[in-house]
N, C-alpha and C positions, 0 to 999 in steps of 0.2 A: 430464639427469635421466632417468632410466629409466622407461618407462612404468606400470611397479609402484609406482615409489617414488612419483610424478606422483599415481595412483589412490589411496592409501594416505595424500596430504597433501589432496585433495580431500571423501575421506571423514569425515578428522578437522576438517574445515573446515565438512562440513554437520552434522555430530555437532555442534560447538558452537555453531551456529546455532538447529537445533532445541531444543536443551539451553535457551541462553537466551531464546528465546521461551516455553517452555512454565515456565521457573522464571519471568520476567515475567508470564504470566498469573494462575500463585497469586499471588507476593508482592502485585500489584496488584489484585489481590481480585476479578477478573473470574470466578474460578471457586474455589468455595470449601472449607475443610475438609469433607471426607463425599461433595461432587461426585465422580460418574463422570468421571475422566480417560479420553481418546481412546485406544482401543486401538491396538497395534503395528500390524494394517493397515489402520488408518483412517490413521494418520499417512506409513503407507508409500505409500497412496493419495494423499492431500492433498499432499504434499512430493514425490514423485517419488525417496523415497530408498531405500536395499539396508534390508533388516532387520535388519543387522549396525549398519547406522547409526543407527536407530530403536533398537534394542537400548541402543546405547554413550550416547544419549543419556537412555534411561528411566533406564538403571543409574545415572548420576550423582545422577540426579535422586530416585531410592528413596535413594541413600546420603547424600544431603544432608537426608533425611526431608521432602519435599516431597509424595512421592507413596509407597502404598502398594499391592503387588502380593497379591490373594488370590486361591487357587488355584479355576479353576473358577467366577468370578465378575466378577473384573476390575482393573481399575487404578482407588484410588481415591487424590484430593488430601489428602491428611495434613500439613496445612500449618496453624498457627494462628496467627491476629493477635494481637498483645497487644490485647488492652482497653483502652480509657482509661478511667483514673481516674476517676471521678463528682467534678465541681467541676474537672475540669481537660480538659473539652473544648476541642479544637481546633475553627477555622472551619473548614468545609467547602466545597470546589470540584469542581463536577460537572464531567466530563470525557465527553462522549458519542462514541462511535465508530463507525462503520457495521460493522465486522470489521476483525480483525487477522491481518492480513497476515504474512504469514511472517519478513519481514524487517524491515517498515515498524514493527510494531505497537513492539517490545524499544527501539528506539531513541527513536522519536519522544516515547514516553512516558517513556525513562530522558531528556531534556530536558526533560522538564515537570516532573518528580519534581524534577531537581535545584537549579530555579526553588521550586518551590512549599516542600521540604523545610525552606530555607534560612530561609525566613518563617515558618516551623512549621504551614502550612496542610497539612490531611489534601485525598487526593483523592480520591474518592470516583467510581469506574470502573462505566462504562452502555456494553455493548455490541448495536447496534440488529439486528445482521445482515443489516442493508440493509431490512428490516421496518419499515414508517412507522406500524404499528401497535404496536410496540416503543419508534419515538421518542416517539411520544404518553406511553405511560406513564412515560418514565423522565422526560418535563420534567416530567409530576403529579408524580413521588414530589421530584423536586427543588426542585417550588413549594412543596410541603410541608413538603420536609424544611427549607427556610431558608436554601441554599447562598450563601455569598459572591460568588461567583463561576460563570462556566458558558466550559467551550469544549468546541467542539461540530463533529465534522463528522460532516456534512449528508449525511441519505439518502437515494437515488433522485435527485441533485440534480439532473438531464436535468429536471425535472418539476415543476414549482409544486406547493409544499408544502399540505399540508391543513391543518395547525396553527397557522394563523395568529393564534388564538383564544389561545391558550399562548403564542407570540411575542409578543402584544402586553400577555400579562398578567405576562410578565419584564419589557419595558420599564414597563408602571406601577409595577410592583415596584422599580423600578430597579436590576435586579440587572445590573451587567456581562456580556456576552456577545460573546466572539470566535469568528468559526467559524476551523476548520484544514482546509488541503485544498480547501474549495471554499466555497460559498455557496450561497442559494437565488434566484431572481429575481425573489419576487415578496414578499420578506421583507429589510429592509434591517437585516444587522450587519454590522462590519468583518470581515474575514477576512485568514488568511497563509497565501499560495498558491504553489505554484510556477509560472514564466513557464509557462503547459502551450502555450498557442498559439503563442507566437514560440518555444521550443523547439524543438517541430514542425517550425514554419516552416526553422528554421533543420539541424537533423537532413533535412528534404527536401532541401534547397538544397546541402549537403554531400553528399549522392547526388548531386544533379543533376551537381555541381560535378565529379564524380568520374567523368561520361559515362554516366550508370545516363538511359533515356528513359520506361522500361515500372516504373513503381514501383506496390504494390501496398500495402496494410496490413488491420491487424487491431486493431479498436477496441470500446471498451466503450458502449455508448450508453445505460447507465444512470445514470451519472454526471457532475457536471460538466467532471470532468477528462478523460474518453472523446470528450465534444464539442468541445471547446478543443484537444483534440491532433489531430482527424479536421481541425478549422477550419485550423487552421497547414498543413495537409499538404496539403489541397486549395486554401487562397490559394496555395500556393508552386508548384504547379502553374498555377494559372492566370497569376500574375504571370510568371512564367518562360516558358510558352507551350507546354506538356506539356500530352497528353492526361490527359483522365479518363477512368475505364471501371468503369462500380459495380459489374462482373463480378470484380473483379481485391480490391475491398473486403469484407471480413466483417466483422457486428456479432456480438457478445454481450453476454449479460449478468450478473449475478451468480446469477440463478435457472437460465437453460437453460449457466452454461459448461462444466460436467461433460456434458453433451450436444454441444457445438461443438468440445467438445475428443476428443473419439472418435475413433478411428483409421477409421472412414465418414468423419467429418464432414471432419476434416481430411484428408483423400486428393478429400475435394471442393474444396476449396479451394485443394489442392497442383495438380489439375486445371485449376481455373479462373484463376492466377496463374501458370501455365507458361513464360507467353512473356514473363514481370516478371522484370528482370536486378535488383529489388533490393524488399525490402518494407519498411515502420513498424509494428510492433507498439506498442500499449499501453501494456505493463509486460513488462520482463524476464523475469519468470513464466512470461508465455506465450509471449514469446519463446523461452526456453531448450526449453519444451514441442514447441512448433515442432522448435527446432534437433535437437530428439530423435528425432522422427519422422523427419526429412532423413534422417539421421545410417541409421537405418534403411533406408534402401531407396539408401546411397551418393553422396547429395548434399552436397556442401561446402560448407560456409560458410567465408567469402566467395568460395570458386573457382566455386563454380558457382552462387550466388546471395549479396548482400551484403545485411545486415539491421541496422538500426538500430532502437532501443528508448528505454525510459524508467527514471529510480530505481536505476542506479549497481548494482545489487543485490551485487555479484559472489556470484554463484549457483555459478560454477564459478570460485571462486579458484584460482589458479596453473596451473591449464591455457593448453592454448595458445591455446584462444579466448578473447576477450572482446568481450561485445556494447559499437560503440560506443552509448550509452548517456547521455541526458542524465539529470545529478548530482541528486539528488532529496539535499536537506540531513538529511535524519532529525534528527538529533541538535538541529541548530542551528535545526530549523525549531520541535521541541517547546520548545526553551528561547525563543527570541523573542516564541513565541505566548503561552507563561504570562508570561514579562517585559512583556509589553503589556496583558496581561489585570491585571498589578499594578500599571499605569499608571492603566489604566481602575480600578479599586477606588480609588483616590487621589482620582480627579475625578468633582468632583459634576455635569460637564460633558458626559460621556462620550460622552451621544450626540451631541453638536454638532462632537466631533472627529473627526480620523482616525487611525486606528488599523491601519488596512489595512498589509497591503506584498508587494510580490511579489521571491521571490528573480530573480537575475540568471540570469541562461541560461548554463548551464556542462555541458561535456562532461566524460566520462573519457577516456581513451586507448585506447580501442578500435580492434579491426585486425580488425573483422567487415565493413569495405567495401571491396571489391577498385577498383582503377583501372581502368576500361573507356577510358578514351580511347584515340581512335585517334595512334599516335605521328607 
């Protein structure tokens, strides 16, 4: 395949990624008829894509009448829910979210929709922006509002929650409650999460396995799953009998990442990981962000450094890289969690059981780790 043609299946690839993300935020009611829609370089900023990409995705999205373009003013959502009926309300199931994620948000939530729809439950979408003063009001408006049900992931979760006042007045309430994603440590509901620490664990071990000695990463320490991924990569170093070196490690977080992701910030960190034949990132995100920067100034991945990640994302379908990457379920993690959550509405038991579950540790096929063994 020609490098044209390569570029040109890439484009159409991020085109309908943005596409369905931003058509999942109206239909899901996260942002509503009349809202100000994300201009073209906010989104060209946010997503790292050409404006030609940004473009081919608003276009679909005006011609499905989602969204409406006026001149000299802006993009606004033109999108309207039907109503329901009066006497023919549906139960309601809050769904809180800390942000939606580029690629995580379209799928996780088309498995919740496709659980919940089927039992004719509405769900009713609270996005916190990682803001504990956002989670606050949206469990008030959902104590008030009456909801059936609640699944919840948890914000800041690195950090015992302040709401414990609200948690405890769900559980007198008895309203069901699963978190997705993570949990809080000092607030006890089931959650479904991915393996994030033996992932890790095993994503290191697979460097190691490959002669990589000097391994490096890049972690979130605002959430629970930034801690649990940083924990797997530094057991597997120690268990194995590798240095550590917290020169070679960067934290961020969801407030300063647009700051750590700067072309200073990262040439400091490209600095200080020099003599690392391989890193962990996070999330594919900022993986790819990384690879972009390299890519810039002539360094290969995997020839001249090998990098593994998290969430499957394929950020760059059909290209020749791919990050190896542990498999983040989207689809199948949104649908388990509501099928557990319709478990828990069933029993009047709910809190004496378990409802928890972690998926199994699964890789893609990625060929971002080169073989350093000596032959």
């Amino acid at each position: 395949m020609s490098k044209e043609n390569q570029k040109h299946i890439n484009e159409s690839l991020k085109y309908q990624k943005l596409y369905k993300w931003g058509r999942t935020l109206i239909m899901s009611g996260v942002i509503k008829n009349g809202d100000k829609f994300m201009s073209e370089h906010v989104l060209e900023k946010k997503f790292g894509y050409s404006r030609q990409t940004v473009r081919m995705a608003l276009d679909k999205m005006e011609q499905e009448g989602l969204i409406q373009r006026v001149r000299g003013s802006g993009t606004y959502v033109s999108y309207h829910t039907d109503a329901e009926p009066e006497g023919d309300k549906k139960p309601h199931i809050g769904l809180i979210l800390s942000y939606f994620a580029d690629y995580l948000f379209p799928e996780v939530y088309a498995g919740i929709e496709s659980v919940m729809k089927e039992q004719g439950l509405q769900i009713d979408v609270a996005i916190t922006k990682n803001h504990l003063n956002e989670e606050t009001m949206f469990l008030e408006n959902f104590l008030k509002a009456g909801v059936q049900g609640l699944i919840i992931e948890g914000t800041r979760t690195s950090f015992p929650n302040p709401n414990q006042r609200l948690y405890k007045e769900i559980k007198r309430k008895n309203i069901p409650t699963i978190f997705l994603h993570n949990h809080y440590s000092n607030i006890h509901f089931d959650s479904v999460e991915m393996s994030d620490a033996k992932s890790s664990y095993e994503l290191t071990k697979h460097l190691i396995e490959n002669g990589h000695r000097k391994i490096g990463g890049m972690f979130k320490s605002d959430d629970m799953q930034g801690m649990e991924r940083y924990r797997g990569y530094t057991e597997c170093l120690s268990e194995l009998g590798l240095r550590f070196d917290d020169d070679w490690v960067r934290w961020y977080t969801t407030k300063d990442m647009e700051d750590k992701f700067s072309k200073k910030s990262l040439m400091s960190f490209y600095r200080r990981t020099k003599e690392c034949t391989a890193l962990v990132f996070y999330n594919d995100e900022i993986a790819y962000r990384y690879i972009d920067f390299l890519t810039e100034r002539g360094v290969k991945v995997p020839e001249d450094v090998s990098i593994v990640s998290f969430d499957d994302a394929k950020m760059q379908e059909s290209g020749e890289l791919t990050i190896l990457s542990a498999v983040h379920p989207k689809f199948e993690m949104g649908k388990l969690t509501a099928q557990n959550l319709l478990r828990m509405m069933k029993d009047q038991n709910w809190t004496h059981h378990d409802y928890s579950y972690q998926f199994p540790v699964s890789f893609n096929q990625g060929n971002s780790v080169r073989d350093i063994r000596e032959r």
